[in-house]
C-alpha positions in Angstrom: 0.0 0.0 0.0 1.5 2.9 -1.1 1.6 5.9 1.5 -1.5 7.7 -0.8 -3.6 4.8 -0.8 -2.8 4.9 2.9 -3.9 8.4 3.8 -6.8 8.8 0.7 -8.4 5.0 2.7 -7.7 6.6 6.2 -9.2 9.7 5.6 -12.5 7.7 3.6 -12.9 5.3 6.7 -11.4 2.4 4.5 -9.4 -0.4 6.1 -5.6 0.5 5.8 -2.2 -1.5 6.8 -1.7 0.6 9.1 -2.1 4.2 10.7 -0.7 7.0 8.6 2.3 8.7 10.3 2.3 12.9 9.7 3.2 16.3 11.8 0.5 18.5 9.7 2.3 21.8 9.3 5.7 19.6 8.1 6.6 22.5 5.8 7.2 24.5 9.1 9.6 21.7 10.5 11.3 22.1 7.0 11.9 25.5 7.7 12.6 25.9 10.9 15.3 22.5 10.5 16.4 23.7 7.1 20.5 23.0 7.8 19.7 20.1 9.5 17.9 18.3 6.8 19.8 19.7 4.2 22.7 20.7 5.6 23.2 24.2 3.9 23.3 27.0 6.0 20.1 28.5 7.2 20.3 31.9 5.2 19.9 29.2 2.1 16.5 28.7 2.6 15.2 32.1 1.7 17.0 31.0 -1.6 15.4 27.4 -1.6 12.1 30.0 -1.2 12.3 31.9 -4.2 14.0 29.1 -6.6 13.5 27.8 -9.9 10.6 25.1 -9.6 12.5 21.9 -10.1 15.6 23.4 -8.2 13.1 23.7 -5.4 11.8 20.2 -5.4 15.3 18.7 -5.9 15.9 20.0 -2.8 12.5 19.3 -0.7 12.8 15.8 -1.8 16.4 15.3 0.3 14.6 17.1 3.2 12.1 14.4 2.7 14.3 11.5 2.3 15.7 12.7 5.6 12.4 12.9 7.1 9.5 11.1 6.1 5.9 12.3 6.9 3.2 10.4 4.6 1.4 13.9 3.8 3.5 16.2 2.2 3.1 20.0 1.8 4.4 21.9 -0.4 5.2 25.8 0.2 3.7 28.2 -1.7 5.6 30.3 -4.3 6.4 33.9 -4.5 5.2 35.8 -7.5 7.2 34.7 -10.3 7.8 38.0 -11.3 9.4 38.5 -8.2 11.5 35.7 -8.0 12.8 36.2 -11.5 14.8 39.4 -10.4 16.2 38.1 -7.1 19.9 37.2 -6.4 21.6 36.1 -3.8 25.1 36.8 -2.8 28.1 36.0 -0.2 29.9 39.8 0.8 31.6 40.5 3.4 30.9 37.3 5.7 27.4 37.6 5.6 24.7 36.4 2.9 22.3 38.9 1.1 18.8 38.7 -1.2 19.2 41.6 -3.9 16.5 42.9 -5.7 17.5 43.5 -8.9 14.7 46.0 -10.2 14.7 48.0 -6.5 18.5 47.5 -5.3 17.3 46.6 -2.2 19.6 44.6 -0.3 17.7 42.4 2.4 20.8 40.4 4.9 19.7 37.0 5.8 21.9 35.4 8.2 20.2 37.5 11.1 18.6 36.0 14.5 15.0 35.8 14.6 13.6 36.8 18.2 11.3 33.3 18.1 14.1 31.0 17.6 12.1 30.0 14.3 12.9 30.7 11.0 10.7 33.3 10.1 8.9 36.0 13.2 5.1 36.4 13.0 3.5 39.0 14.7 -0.6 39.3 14.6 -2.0 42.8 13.7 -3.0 44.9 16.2 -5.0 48.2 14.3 -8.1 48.4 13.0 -8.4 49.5 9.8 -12.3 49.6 8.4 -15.1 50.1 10.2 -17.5 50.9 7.4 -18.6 48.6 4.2 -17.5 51.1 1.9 -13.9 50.3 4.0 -14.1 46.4 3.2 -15.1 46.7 0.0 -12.3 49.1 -0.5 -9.5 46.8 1.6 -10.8 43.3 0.8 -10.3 43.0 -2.6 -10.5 39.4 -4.6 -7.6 37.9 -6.3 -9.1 35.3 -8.4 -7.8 32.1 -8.7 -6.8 32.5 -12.8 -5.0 35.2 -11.7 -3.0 33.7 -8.8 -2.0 30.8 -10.6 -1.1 32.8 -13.4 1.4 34.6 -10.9 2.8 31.3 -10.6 1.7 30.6 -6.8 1.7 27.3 -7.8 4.9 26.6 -8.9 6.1 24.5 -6.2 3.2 22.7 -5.5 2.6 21.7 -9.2 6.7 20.6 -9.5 6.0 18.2 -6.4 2.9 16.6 -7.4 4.8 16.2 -10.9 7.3 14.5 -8.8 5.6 12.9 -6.1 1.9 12.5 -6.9 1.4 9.0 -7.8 3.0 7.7 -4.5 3.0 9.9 -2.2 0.0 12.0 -0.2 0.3 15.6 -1.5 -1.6 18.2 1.3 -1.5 21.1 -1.4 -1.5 24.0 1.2 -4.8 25.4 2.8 -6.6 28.4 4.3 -6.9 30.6 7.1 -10.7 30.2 8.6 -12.6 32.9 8.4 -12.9 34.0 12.2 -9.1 34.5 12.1 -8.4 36.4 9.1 -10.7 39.6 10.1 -8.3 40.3 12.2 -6.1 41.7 9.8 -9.1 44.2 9.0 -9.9 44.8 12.5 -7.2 43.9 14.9 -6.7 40.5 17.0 -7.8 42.3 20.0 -10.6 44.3 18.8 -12.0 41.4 16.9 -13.4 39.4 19.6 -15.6 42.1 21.5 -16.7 42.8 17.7 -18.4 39.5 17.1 -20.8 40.7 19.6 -20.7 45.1 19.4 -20.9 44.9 15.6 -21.7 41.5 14.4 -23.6 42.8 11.1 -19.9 43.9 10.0 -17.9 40.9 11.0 -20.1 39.0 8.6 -19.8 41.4 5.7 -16.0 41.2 6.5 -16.0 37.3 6.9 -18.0 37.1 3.6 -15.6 38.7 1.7 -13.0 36.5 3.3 -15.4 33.7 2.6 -15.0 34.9 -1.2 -10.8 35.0 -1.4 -10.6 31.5 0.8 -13.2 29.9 -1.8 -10.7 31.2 -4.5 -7.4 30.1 -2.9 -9.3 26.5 -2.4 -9.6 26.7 -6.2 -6.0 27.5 -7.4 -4.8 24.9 -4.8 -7.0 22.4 -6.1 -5.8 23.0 -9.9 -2.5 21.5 -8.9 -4.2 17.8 -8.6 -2.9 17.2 -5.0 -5.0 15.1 -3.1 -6.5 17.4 0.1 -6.9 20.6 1.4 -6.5 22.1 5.2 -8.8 24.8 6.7 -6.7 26.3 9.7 -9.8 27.4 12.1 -7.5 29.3 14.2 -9.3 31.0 17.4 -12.6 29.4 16.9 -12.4 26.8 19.7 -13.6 27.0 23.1 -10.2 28.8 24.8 -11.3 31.7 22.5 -15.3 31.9 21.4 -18.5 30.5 22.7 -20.5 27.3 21.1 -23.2 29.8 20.3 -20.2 32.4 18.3 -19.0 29.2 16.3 -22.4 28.5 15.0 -22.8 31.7 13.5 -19.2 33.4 12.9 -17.0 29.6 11.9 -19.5 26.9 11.0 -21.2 28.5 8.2 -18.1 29.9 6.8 -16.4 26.2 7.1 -19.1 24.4 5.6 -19.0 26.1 2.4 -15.2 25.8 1.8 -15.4 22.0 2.6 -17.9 21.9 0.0 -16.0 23.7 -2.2 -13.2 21.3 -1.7 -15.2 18.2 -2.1 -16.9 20.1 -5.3 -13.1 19.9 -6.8 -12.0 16.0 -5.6 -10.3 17.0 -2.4 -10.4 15.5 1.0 -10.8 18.4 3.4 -9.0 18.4 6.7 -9.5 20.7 9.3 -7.0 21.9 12.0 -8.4 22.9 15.5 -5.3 24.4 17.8 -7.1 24.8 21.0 -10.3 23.3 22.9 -12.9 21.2 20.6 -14.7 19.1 23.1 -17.5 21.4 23.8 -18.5 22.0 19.7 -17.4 18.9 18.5 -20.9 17.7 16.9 -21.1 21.6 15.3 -17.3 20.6 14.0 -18.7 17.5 12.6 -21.8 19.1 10.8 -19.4 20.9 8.1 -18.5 17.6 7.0 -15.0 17.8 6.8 -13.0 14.3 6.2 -10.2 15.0 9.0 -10.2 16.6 11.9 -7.2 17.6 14.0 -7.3 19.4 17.4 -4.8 20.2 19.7 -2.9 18.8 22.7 -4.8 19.2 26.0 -3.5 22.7 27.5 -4.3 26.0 28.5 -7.1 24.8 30.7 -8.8 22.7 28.3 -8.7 18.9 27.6 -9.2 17.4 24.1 -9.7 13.4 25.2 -9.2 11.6 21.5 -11.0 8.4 23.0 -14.0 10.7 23.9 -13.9 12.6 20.5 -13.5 9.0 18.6 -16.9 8.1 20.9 -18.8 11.2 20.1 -17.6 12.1 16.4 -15.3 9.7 15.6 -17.9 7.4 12.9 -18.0 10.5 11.4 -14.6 12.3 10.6 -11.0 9.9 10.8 -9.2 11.5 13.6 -5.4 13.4 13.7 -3.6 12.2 17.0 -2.7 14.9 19.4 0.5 14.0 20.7 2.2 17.1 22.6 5.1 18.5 20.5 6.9 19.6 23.5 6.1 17.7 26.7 6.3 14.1 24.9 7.8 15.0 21.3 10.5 17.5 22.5 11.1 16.4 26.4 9.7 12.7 27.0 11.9 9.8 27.1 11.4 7.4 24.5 10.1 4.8 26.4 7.2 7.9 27.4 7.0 8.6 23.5 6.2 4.9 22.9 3.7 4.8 25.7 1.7 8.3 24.3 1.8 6.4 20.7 0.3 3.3 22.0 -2.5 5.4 23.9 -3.2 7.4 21.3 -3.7 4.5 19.1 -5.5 2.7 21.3 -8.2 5.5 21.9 -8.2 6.0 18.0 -9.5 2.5 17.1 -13.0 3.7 18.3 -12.5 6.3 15.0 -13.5 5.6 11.3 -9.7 6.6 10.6 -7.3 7.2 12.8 -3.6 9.4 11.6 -0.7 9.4 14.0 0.4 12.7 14.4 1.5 15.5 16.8 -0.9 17.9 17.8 1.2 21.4 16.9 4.4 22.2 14.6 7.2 20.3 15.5 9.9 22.9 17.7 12.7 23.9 16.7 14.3 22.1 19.4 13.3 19.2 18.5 16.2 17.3 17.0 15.9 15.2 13.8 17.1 12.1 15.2 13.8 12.7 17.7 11.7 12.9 14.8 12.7 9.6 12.9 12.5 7.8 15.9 8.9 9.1 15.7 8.2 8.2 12.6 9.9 4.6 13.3 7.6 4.2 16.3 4.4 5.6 14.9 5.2 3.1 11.8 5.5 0.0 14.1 2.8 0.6 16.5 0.2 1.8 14.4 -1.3 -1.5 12.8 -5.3 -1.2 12.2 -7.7 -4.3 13.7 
């Protein structure tokens, strides 16, 4: 059984060999272990990030070989325009990106303050409080257009590559919820839902609109499934009763939209699920992964196979830091083997850790992991 026949029957309820073994969000643990896996130095990947097509998947397929999750995600491509006119260059003991139309010069070998490879930092100001402002800010890029800016360069030279064998995730959204906040502010978006309400849903229509257009280009690349992130729409954050109108809805139609195209749609819950699990289930998605039990709420997989788990196959959500990062292995093996155990109540059960793998995490952790996961995962 090739790994995907293994994820494709896992994620349809089919009997499989065994449990797939994944981290969703491997294209972080690529970046973030770039020299490790590849052994370049870490200013090279900002180069891997804007290279030719097959240059790039020459190179993801040794970080692969090195460590092998049975869904693989491709990164999305820069505008080809904009890769076209970059160089990069050695001067002076440190490495540079130079834009050859602007001149900039961007350095590359700099710390980030995370430890990752890349800093995020959420937006904080709110920028339209009016229609006419969201109609004016949100504007759609349709998917024609986006793939004709090459966005899917990468993803089309893996599935080229990979496709018949191997499990391609082809990238995914940002849930609805989430993305106003880049229109409103992270902070100012939650007393919002319920001050003005009848503008969250103009602005999470419009976001409804670029999502269902992303979920189109994505799907022209013939992968085989597509991830909603429905980041801060679980119980640590909004109410059962703010989820039914403000997430579910907005959910539903992009798992449509990706079943409409041949896609398996797998949605990714970091924080507390137990309480909306049956709304969760309602969109219809094929996968469902929620995160480890922490921050004062508990996500019990044997409860969630029980209550849900005849209806979506289940990601397992072993903790990337207290078992992945800091357990011994004889406490890895025993999280595997209750994980699996609670999973057999599912229609499909994945192995998999709960969050990005850390940065600390080393890759000899990791294979062992995968090695485990492999051994201990057999279906009955």
């Amino acid at each position: 059984m090739t790994n995907k026949d293994r994820m494709r029957r896992a994620l349809e309820g089919k009997p499989v060999d065994r449990c797939p073994v994944t981290s969703l969000y491997n294209f972080l643990y690529q970046q973030d272990h770039f020299s490790e896996l590849t052994g370049l130095p870490a200013w090279r990947l900002q180069q891997w990030l804007a290279d030719e097509p097959e240059a790039h998947a020459a190179l993801f397929a040794r970080m692969q070989a090195n460590a092998p999750f049975e869904t693989l995600q491709p990164h999305g491509a820069p505008p080809r325009a904009w890769r076209e006119r970059q160089e990069f260059v050695e001067r002076d003991g440190h490495a540079y990106r130079h834009d050859r139309h602007t001149d900039a010069w961007v350095q590359l070998d700099l710390p980030t303050e995370s430890g990752h490879a890349a800093d995020y930092h959420a937006n904080e100001t709110r920028y339209v409080f009016t229609r006419a402002d969201v109609d004016a800010r949100v504007t759609l890029t349709r998917a024609a257009d986006q793939l004709a800016e090459g966005a899917n360069d990468y993803l089309d030279a893996i599935v080229r590559r990979f496709g018949r064998e191997e499990f391609i995730l082809s990238g995914g959204v940002i849930g609805t919820l989430y993305s106003c906040h880049w229109h409103v502010g992270l902070t100012n978006l939650f007393p919002l839902l319920l001050d003005e309400p009848e503008l969250m849903a103009y602005v999470s229509e419009k976001l409804l609109a670029q999502n269902l257009e992303t979920i189109r280009r994505l799907a022209a690349a013939g992968g085989d499934a597509i991830y909603i992130d429905d980041a801060t729409a679980t119980s640590d954050m909004i109410s059962p009763a703010l989820y039914a109108r403000f997430c579910q809805p907005y959910i539903t139609a992009m798992v449509e939209e990706i079943h409409r195209l041949g896609h398996h749609a797998i949605l990714i819950y970091f924080g507390g699920v137990m309480d909306r699990l049956e709304q969760i289930a309602m969109t219809g998605g094929d996968g469902l992964l929620y995160e480890a039990s922490m921050k004062g709420f508990v996500n019990d997989t044997a409860e969630i196979a029980r209550r849900i788990g005849d209806r979506m196959t289940l990601f397992s959500n072993i903790d990337p830091v207290t078992v992945l990062q800091d357990a011994t292995e004889a406490e890895v093996e025993a999280e595997i083997r209750r994980q699996v155990e609670a999973g057999r109540a599912a229609r499909g059960f994945i192995i998999s850790t709960a969050s990005p793998i850390t940065p600390a995490t080393p890759l000899a952790r990791v294979r062992r992991f995968l090695e485990l996961s492999t051994q201990l995962g057999a279906r009955v």
